[in-house]
Legacy VTK file of the C-alpha trace (Angstrom):
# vtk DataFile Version 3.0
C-alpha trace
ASCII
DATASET POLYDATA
POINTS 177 float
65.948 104.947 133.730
64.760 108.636 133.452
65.382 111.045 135.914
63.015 113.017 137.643
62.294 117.110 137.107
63.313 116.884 140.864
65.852 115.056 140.622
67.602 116.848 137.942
66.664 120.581 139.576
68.638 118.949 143.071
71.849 117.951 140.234
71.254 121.520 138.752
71.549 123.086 142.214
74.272 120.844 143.255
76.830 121.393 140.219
75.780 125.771 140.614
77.046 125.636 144.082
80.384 123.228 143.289
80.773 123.448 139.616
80.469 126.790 137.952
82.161 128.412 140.893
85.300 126.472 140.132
88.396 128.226 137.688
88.699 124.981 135.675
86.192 122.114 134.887
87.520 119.159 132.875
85.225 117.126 130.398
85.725 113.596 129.421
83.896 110.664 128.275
83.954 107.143 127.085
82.753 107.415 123.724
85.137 106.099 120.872
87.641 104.204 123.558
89.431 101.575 123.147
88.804 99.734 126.377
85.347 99.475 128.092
85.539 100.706 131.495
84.619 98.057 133.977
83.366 98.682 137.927
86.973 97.434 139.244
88.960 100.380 136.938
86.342 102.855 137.360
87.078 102.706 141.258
90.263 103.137 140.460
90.491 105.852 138.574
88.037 108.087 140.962
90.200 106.713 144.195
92.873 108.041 142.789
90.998 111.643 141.334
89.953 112.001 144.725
94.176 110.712 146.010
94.261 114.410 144.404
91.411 116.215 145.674
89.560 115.782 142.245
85.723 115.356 142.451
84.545 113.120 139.282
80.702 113.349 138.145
78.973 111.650 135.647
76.164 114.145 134.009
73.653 114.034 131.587
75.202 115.880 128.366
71.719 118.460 128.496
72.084 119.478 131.797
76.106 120.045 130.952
75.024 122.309 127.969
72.664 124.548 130.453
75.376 125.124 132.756
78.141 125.624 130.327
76.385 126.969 127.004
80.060 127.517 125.678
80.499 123.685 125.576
80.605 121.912 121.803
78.108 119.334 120.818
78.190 116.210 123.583
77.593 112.439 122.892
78.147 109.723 124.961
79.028 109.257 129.115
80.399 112.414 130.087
82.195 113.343 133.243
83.311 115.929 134.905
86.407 116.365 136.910
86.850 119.320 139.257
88.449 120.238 142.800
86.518 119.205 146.119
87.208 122.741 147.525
86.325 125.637 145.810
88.347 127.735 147.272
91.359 126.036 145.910
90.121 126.148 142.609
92.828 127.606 140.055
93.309 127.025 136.596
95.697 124.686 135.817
95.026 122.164 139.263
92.155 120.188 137.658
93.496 120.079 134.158
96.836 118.524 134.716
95.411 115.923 137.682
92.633 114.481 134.835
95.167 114.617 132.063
98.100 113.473 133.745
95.814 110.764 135.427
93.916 109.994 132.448
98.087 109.767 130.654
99.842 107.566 133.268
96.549 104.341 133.713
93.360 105.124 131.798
94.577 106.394 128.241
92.494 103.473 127.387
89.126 104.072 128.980
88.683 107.762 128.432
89.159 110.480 126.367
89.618 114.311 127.127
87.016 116.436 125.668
87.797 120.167 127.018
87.596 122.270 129.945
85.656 124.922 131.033
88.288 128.438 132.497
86.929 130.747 133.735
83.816 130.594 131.801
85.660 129.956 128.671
85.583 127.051 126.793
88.594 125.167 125.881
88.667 122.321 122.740
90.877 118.790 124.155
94.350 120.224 122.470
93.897 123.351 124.745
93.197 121.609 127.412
96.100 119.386 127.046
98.763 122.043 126.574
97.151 123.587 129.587
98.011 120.946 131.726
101.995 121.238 130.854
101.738 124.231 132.408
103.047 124.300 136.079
100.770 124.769 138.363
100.874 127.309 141.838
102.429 124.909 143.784
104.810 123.844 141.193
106.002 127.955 140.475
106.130 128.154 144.182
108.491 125.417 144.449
110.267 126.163 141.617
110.383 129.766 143.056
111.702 128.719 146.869
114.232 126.647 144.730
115.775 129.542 143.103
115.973 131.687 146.401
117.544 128.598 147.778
120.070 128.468 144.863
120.830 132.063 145.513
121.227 131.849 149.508
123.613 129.073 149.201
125.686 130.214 146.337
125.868 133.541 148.593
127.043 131.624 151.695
130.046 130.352 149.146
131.118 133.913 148.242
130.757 135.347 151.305
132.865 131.894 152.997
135.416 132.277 150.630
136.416 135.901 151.467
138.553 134.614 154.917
139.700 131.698 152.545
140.919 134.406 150.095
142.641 136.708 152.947
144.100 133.452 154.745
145.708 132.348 151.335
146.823 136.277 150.697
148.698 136.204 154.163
149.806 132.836 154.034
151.534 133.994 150.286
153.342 137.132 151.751
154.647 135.435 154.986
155.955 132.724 152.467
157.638 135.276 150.648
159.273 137.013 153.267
160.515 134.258 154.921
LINES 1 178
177 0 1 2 3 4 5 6 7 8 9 10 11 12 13 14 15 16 17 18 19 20 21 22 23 24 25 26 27 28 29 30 31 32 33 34 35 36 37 38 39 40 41 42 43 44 45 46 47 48 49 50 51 52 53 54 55 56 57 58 59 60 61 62 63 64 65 66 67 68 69 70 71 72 73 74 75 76 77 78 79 80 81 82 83 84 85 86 87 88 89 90 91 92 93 94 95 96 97 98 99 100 101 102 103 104 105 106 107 108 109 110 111 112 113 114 115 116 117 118 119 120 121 122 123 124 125 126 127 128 129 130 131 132 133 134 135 136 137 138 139 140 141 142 143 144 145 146 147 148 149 150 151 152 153 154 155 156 157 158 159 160 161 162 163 164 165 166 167 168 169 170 171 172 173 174 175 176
């Protein structure tokens, strides 16, 4: 069924004001699959995109090309997967929910085709490696854990200074005796 010049100008203005303003934009599709997605998976799959804050929308592969003229040649169903909330928008959020998402249940029913960085386009292999890389809240984390490291490995040194004076006395009255 076609879609309307009004319809398509309302899904132009819709993926302007959530879509290009985003850091990352992930494409996939269906085409060359191995498993047809039925209506029960497909639920799924965007229950749990959306588990993550992930927005998933199917759109026609022209009106992909006039937002993101960057993008390679398009065939097939293609969707894209971004964050709900703008404002959280980084670079490496949306990329490693789809992949690792798309990795862990649905290897079988789509395929990566890029992303879209800050206005950059980024070939499936990119996008892939990208989404090894830890994200904020993973370098945060990992940062907090390393303080925390530090703080308690501190706390030992500075509780075995008494220990080490207590022994020290303990040795001389020993010897004296």
């Amino acid at each position: 069924m076609a879609t309307s010049r009004t319809k398509k100008e309302e899904i132009v203005k819709f993926l302007q004001d959530s879509v290009v303003v985003q850091k990352a934009v992930v494409l996939f599709g269906t085409k060359d699959v191995k498993d047809s997605l039925n209506a029960e998976k497909n639920q799924n799959f965007r229950h749990e995109a959306y588990a993550q804050g992930l927005v998933i929308k199917v759109v026609k592969n022209t009106i992909i090309k006039k937002l993101f003229p960057a993008v390679a040649d398009l065939s097939g169903q293609t969707y894209l997967a971004f964050l709900g909330d703008p404002a959280q928008s980084d670079e490496i959020t949306t990329p490693k929910g789809i992949v690792g998402l798309l990795d862990k249940e649905f290897k079988d029913n789509f395929e990566i085709i890029g992303a879209i960085v800050n206005d950059e386009y980024l070939d499936k292999n990119s996008t892939i490696q990208l989404s090894s890389t830890p994200s904020k809240q993973d370098s945060m984390g990992m940062t907090a854990g390393a303080i925390q490291q530090i703080i308690a490995k501190l706390a030992m040194v500075i509780n075995e200074i008494p220990s080490s004076v207590a022994r020290g006395v303990e040795a001389v009255s020993s010897k004296k005796a």
